[in-house]
C-alpha positions, 0 to 999 in steps of 0.5 A: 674746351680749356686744356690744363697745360700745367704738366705736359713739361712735367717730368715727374707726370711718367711717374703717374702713368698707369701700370698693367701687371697680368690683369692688374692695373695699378694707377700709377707707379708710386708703391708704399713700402711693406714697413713692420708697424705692429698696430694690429691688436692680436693680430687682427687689422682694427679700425684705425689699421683701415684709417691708416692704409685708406689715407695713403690710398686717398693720397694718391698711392697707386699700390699699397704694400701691406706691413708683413704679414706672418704666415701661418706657421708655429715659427713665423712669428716672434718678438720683433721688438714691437709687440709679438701680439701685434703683428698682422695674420692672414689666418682665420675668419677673424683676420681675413674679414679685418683685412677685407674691410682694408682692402674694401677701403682702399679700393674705394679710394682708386688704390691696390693693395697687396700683402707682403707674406712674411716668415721671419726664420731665424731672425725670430726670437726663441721662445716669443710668439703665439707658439714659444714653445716652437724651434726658431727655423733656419735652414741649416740652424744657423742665425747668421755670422757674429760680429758683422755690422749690425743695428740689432740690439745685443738682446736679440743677438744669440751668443752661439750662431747655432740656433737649432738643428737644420730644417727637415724636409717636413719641416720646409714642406709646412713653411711653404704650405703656410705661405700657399695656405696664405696666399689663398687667404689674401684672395678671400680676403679682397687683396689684388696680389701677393708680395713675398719678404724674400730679404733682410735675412729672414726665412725665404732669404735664409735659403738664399744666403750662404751665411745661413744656408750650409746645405748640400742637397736639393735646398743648398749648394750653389745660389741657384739651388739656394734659390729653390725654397724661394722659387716653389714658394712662388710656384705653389702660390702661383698654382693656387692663385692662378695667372690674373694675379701678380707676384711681387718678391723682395729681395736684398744683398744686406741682412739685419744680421749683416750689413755689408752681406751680398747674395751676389758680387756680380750680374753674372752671379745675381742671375744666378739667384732671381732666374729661377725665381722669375721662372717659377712665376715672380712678375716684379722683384722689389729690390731693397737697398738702403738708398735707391741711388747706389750701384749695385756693383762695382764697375756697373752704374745700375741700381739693385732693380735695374740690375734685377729688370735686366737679367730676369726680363720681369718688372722691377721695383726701386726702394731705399731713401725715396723723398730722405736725405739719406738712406735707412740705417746711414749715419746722420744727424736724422733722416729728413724730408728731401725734394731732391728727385732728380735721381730718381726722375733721370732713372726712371726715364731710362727706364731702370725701374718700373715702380718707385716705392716710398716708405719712410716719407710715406710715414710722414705725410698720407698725401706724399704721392699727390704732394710729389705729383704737385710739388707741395711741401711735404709733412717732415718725417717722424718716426712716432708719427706712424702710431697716429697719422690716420 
């Protein structure tokens, strides 16, 4: 028997090491990142929404994470200046049977596929969406602070940060029933788990954040109690779905109306935030920077998800500038292809981290995870490409 050697030295082969989260088993550790397409005609996955997710599946991608999916709620969805008709649902016969032929496509080609549930919260521009005549929801009706640094074009910054009035206890009581209602549609609809935004200043992390949360009962206060909307988010959905299912939860310091905004300056105060989280039934916490290789706190090496494996005991996930030459939103002369994986290698083996996800280079080239595997040269990244590389 001829014995292929090629990679018994290879320190990128852990990488490609199978995974078990409950009684899922993904096939190795490289993930594509939830990344807003808006490509689904009416919301409604389409034939090239198939092609696209299936050849990153062909490509050797062990766990695709869907673009966000809006919930089934008056305010989840609005103008996100990619088309408000155009953003993916997870309600109703129509969306649920394109979604299976999805899900169908990619387990054919050996990958997982899980959806990432998505509200948008106050980042949703008022008056847009299938329902304009609906309020834009916040916790405490606030948008964000003004003047922070920010990539969001003026158009979308409100000149007042109160957007509305603060959400009623019925009001929070249908958000979290449109996340459990969806969740058991991603069951029906073939998907191998649930992801949850839980960052970048949309709803679920409006509760988190102090800057958009100003309440002083049951849903605010200290960041344990902001965290409450969060944690029976994923009580219910773990109620619903049951234990063989896994739960991912993104979370981040930054915010789109904030840059330099953080749930936490410290590990201390961090665990403050994910513990009840990681209680309630979250089982990876997918931990969004902006580059992957950054500590998350003064005077402590780790990275974001290294921090978030350590205080919560749970499976962690990293993402930000994997396979770039610099992070998402960092100033430059554009962002490019990168072999440079060292960093990421050396804390993988240090185990920081459990999962690796991929998102802008995994828009450039369908094959980047067998091209890391075997180090090819990969596709160069460009963004227009995302409409066309099926």
């Amino acid at each position: 028997m001829v014995v292929d050697r090629r990679f018994e030295r290879d320190e990128r082969a852990a990488l490609f090491t199978p995974l078990t989260v409950r009684s899922v088993t993904f096939r190795n550790r490289i993930v594509m990142s939830p990344m807003t397409r808006g490509y689904c005609p009416d919301g409604i996955p389409d034939e090239a929404v198939l092609a696209y997710y299936r050849r990153r599946a062909e490509g050797g991608t062990g766990l695709i994470i869907t673009e966000g999916v809006a919930v089934d709620h008056a305010a989840a969805l609005g103008d996100a200046g990619l088309g408000e008709n155009n953003i993916p649902l997870l309600a109703g016969d129509r969306a649920i049977a394109g979604w299976r032929m999805v899900t169908d496509a990619v387990h054919a080609a050996g990958g997982k596929i899980i959806p990432q549930l998505w509200h948008q919260g106050a980042m949703r521009k008022p008056g847009t969406g299938p329902f304009p005549k609906s309020a834009t929801v916040s916790p405490s009706g606030i948008w964000g602070p003004l003047g922070r640094m920010t990539s969001i074009a003026p158009s979308f910054i409100p000149s007042d940060p109160h957007i509305g009035e603060p959400m009623t206890e019925c009001d929070i009581e249908d958000a979290i029933a449109a996340f459990e209602r969806c969740a058991k549609n991603a069951l029906v609809a073939g998907f191998d788990g649930i992801a949850l935004h839980g960052g970048h200043g949309y709803l679920i992390d409006n509760f988190l954040w102090e800057g958009t949360n100003r309440r002083q009962d049951r849903w605010g206060g200290d960041r344990a109690r902001r965290s409450a909307f969060g944690a029976e988010i994923v009580r219910r959905i773990r109620t619903s779905i049951g234990e063989e299912f896994p739960i991912f939860f993104r979370f981040s310091q930054w915010k789109q109306q904030d840059f330099r905004a953080k749930l936490a300056d410290t590990p201390e105060e961090l665990a403050e935030v994910l513990c009840p989280l990681a209680d309630a039934g979250v089982d990876v916490f997918d931990a969004s920077v902006r580059y992957f290789n950054s500590a998350a706190f003064e005077r402590h090496p780790g990275n974001l998800a290294g921090w978030a494996k350590r205080i919560t005991g749970k499976l962690s996930m990293a993402v930000g500038g994997v396979g770039m030459n610099h992070g998402m939103y960092d100033k430059g002369d554009g962002a490019k292809a990168s072999d440079d994986f060292e960093p990421l290698i050396q804390r993988f083996k240090q185990e920081e981290f459990d999962l690796v996800a991929v998102g802008r280079g995994m828009i450039g080239d369908p094959l980047w995870a067998d091209k890391f595997r075997s180090r090819r040269e990969f596709l160069p990244y460009i963004p227009e490409n995302d409409a066309t590389l099926f």
